[in-house]
TORPA-368691 format. One record per residue: x, y, z of N, C-alpha, C, O, CB in turn; residue number from 0. Coordinates in steps of 0.2 Angstrom, whole numbers, m for minus. Glycine has a CB too. Example, Ala and Ser with C-alpha at 12.3 -4.5 7.8 and 13.67 -1.06 7.14 Angstrom:
<nodes>
     nX     nY     nZ    caX    caY    caZ     cX     cY     cZ     oX     oY     oZ    cbX    cbY    cbZ  seq
     66    m28     39     62    m22     39     66    m16     39     71    m17     42     57    m22     45    0
     64    m11     35     68     m5     36     64      0     39     67      6     40     70     m3     29    1
</nodes>
This chain:
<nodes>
     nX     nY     nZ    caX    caY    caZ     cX     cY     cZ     oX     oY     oZ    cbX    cbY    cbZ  seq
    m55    m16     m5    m57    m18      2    m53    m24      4    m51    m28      1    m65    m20      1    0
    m51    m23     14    m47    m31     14    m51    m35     12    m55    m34      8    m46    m34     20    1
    m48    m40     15    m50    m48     19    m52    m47     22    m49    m42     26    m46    m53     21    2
    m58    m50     24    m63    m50     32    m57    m50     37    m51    m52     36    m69    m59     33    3
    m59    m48     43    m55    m48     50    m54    m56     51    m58    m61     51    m61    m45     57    4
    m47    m56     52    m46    m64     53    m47    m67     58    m46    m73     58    m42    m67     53    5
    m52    m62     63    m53    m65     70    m58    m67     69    m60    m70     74    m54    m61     75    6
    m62    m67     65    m68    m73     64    m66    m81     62    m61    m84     62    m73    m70     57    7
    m72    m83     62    m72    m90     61    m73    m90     53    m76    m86     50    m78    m94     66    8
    m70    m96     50    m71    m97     41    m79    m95     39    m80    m90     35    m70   m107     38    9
    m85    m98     41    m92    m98     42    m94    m91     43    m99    m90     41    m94   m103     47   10
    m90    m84     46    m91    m79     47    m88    m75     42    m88    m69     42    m90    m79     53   11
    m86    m77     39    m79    m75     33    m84    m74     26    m86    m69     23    m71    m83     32   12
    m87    m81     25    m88    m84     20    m95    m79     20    m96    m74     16    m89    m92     20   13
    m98    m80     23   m105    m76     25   m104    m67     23   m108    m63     20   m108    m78     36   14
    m98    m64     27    m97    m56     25    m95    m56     17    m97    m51     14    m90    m52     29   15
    m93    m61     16    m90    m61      8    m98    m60      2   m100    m56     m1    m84    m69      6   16
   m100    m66      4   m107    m66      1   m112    m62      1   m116    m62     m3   m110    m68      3   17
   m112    m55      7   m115    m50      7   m113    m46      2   m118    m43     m1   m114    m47     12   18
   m106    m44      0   m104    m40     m4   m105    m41    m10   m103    m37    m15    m99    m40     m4   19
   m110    m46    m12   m111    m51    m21   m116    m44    m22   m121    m42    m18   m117    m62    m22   20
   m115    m42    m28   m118    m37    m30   m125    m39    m33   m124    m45    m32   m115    m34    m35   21
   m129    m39    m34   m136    m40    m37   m137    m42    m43   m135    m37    m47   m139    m35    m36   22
   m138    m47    m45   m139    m46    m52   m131    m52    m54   m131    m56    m59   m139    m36    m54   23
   m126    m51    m51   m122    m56    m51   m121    m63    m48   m123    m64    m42   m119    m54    m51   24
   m117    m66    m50   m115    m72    m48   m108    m74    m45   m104    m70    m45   m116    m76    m52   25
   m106    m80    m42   m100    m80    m41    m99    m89    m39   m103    m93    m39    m99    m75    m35   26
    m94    m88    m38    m95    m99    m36    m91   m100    m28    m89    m95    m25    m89   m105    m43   27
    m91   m106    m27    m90   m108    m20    m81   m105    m18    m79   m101    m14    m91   m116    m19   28
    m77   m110    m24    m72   m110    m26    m69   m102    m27    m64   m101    m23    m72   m114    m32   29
    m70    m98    m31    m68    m92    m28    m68    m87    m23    m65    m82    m23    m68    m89    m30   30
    m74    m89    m18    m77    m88    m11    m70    m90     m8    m66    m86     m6    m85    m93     m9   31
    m68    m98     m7    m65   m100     m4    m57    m96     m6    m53    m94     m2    m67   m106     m5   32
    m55    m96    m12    m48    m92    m16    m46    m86    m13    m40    m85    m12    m50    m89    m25   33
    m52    m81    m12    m51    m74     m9    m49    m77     m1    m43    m77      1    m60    m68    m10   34
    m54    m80      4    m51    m80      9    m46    m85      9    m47    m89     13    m55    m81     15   35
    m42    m86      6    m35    m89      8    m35    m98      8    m30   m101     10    m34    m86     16   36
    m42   m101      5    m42   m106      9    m44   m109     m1    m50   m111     m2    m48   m107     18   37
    m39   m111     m6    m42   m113    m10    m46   m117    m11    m52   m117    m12    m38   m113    m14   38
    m43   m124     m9    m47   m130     m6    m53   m131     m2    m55   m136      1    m43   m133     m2   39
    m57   m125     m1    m61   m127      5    m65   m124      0    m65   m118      2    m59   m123     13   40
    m70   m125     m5    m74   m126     m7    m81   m127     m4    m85   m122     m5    m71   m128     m8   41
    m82   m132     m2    m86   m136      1    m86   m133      7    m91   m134     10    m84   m144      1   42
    m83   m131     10    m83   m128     15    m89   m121     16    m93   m119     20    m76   m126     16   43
    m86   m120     10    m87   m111      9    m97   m115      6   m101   m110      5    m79   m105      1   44
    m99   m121      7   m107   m122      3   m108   m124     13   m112   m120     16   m109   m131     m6   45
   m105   m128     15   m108   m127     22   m109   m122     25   m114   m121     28   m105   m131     27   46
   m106   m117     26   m106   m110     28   m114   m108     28   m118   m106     32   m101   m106     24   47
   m115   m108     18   m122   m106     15   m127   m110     18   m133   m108     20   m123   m107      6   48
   m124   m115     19   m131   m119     20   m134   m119     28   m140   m121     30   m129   m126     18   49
   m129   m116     33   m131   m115     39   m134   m109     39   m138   m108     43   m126   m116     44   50
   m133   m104     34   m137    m96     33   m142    m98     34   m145    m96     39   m138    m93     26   51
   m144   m103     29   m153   m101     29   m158   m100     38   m164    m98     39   m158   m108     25   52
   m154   m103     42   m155   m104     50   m154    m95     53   m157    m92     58   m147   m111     55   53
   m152    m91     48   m149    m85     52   m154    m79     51   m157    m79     45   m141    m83     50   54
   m156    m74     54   m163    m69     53   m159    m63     48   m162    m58     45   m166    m65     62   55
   m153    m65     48   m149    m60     42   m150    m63     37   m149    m69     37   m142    m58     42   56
   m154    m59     32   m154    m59     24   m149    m62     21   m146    m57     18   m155    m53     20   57
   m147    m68     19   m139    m68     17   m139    m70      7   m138    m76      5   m135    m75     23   58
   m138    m65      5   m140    m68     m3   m136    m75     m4   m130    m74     m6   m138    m61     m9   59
   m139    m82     m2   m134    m86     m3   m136    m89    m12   m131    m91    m15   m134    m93      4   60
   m140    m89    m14   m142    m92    m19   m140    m88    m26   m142    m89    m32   m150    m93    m17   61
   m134    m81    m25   m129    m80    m28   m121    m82    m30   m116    m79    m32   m130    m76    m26   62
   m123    m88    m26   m116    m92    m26   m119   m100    m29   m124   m103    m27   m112    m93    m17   63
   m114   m101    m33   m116   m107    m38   m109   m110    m39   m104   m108    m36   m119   m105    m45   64
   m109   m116    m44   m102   m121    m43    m98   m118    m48   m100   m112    m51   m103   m130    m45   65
    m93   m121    m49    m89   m117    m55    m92   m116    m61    m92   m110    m63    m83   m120    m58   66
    m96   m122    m64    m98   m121    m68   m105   m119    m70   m107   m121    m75    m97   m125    m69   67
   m109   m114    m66   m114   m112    m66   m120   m117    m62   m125   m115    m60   m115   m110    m73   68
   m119   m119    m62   m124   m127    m60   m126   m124    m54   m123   m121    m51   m119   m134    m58   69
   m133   m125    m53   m137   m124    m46   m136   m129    m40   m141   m132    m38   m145   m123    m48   70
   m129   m132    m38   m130   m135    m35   m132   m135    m28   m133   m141    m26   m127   m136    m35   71
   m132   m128    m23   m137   m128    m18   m143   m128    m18   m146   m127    m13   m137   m124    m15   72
   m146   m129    m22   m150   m128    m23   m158   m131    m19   m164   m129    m17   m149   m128    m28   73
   m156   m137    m19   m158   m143    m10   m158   m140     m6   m163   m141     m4   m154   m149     m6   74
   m155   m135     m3   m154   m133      3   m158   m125      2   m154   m120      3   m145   m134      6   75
   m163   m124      0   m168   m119      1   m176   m121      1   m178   m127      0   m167   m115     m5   76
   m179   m116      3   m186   m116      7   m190   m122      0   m193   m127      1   m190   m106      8   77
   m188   m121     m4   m191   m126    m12   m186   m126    m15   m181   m122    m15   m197   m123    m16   78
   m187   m132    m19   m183   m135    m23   m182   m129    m30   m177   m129    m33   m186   m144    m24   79
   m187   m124    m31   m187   m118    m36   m185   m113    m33   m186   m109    m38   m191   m116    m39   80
   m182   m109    m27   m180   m107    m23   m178   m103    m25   m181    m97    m27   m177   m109    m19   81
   m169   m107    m28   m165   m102    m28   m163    m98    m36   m159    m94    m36   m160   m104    m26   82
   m167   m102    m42   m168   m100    m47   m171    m95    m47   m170    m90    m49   m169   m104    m50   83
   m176    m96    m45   m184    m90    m43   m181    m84    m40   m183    m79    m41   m191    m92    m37   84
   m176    m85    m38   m172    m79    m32   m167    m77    m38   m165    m71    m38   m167    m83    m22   85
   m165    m80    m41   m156    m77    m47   m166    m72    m54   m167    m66    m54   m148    m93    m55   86
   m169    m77    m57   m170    m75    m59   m176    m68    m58   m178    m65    m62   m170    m80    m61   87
   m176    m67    m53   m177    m62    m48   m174    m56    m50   m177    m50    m49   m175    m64    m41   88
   m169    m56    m52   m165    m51    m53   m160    m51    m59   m154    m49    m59   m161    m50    m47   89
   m165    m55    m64   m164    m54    m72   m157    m59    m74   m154    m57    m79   m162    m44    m74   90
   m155    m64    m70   m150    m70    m72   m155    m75    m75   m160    m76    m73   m146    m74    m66   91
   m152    m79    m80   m156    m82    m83   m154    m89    m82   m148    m90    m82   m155    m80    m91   92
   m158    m95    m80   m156    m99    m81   m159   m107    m82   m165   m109    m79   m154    m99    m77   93
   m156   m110    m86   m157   m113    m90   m156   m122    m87   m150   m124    m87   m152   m110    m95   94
   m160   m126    m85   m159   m134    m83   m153   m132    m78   m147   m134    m79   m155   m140    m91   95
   m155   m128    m73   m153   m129    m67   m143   m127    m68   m138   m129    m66   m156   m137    m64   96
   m144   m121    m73   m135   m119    m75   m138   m110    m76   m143   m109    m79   m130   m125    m85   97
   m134   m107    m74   m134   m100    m76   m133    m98    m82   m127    m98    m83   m131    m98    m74   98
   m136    m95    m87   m133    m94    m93   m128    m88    m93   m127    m85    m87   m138    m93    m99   99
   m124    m86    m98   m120    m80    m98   m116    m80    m92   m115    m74    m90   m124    m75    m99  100
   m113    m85    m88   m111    m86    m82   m102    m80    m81    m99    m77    m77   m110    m95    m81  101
   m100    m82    m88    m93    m78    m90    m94    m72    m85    m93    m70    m79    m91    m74   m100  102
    m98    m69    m90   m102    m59    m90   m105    m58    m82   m104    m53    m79   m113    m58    m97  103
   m106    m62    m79   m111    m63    m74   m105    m63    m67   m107    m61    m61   m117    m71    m74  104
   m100    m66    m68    m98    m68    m61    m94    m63    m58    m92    m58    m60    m93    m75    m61  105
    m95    m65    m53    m89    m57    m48    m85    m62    m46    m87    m68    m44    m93    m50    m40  106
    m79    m59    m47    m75    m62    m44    m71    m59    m38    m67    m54    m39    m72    m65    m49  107
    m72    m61    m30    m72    m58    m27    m62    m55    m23    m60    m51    m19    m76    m62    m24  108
    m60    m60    m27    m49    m57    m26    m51    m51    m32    m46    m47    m31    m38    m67    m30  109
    m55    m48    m37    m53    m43    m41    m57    m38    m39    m55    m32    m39    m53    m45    m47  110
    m63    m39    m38    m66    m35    m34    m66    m31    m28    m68    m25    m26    m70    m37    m32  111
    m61    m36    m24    m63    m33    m18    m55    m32    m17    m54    m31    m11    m67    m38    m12  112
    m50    m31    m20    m43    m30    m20    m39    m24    m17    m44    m20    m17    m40    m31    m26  113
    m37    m21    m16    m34    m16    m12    m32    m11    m17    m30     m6    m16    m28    m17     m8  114
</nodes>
């Protein structure tokens, strides 16, 4: 599959990419950001998620986690058990606010979605 249309804005980029997280998997900010072009923009690619929750599109954001599994959006949902309850929703296990089996689990979106 491309790269999103570059005529969007990063925030509109980040958001189509996140649609595509298969169910049941995971992924992190940092390779959100790697696929569109923007390695460094990390943090970017968690403001994006975090203006989601404002939008009436479903946007599975609480399938994107830090490199290291870690629930760090996790503040920025309806409850502070949110987004655990939403991973473990769909058979991800997690453990003190870290994903277990995170290797097995992650999609990584430059191999997935590659031409």
């Amino acid at each position: 599959m491309p790269k999103p249309n570059t005529n969007n804005d990063f925030f509109t980029q980040v958001l189509e990419v996140v649609k595509l997280i298969p169910k049941g998997r995971i992924t992190s900010y940092g390779a959100i950001a790697a696929y569109l072009g923007a390695k460094r923009s990390s943090r970017m690619v968690g403001w994006a998620l975090n203006k989601s929750h404002n939008l009436t599109e479903k946007i599975p954001a609480h399938r994107v986690v830090n490199r290291n599994g870690l629930l760090t959006g996790k503040a920025h949902f309806s409850s502070i058990d949110e987004m655990q309850n939403r991973l473990e929703n769909e058979n991800i296990t997690v453990v003190d606010n870290q994903v277990q089996h995170f290797q097995e689990l992650f999609w990584d979106p430059s191999k997935a979605l590659a031409l």
